[in-house]
N, C-alpha and C positions, 0 to 999 in steps of 0.2 A: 658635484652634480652627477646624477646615477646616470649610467650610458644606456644606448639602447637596449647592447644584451643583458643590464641589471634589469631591465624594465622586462624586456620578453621570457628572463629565468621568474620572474616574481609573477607573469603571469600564468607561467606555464603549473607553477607549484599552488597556484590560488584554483585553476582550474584541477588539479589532484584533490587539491584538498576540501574540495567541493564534490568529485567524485565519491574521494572516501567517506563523508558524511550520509551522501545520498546510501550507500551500503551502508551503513551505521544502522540508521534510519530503518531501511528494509528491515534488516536483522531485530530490532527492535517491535515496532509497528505493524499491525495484521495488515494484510496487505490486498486489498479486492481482486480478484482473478477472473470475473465472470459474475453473469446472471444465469437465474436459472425461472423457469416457471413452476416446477414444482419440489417439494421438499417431503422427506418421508423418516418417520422415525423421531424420537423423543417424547419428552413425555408432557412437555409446553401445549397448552390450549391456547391459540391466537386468538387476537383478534381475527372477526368474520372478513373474510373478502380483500387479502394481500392480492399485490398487482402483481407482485412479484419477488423473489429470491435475492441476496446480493452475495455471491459466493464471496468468501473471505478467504484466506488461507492466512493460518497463525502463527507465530514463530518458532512453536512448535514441529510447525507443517501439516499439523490438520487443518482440514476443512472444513467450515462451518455455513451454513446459509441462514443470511439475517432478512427478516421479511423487510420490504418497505410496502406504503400505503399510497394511495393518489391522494392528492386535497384536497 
């Protein structure tokens, strides 16, 4: 039978390895930073009448703004 301190070592390395995932993750996955209202530059013709901007930042580390729309 596992003693307490097996139990609180296993969860202490479940909660690590739960952290290092979520940094996996980041490093991986563009990651939204912000909104903006206005966007300027490229060469994309939108659709009329975004509500708004959804800053991204890439794993690269650029920044990008994706429109979104109301429904």
């Amino acid at each position: 039978m596992a003693s307490l301190d097996d139990v609180v070592t296993s969860l202490q390395n479940g909660v690590t390895n739960v952290g290092l995932l979520v940094q996996a993750i980041r490093s991986i996955f563009p990651q939204q930073t912000g909104t903006s209202s206005v966007a300027t530059a490229g060469a994309a013709t939108l659709p009329a009448n975004p509500v708004g901007f959804i800053v991204v930042s890439l794993p690269n580390g650029t920044s990008v703004k994706v429109p979104y729309y109301a429904s």
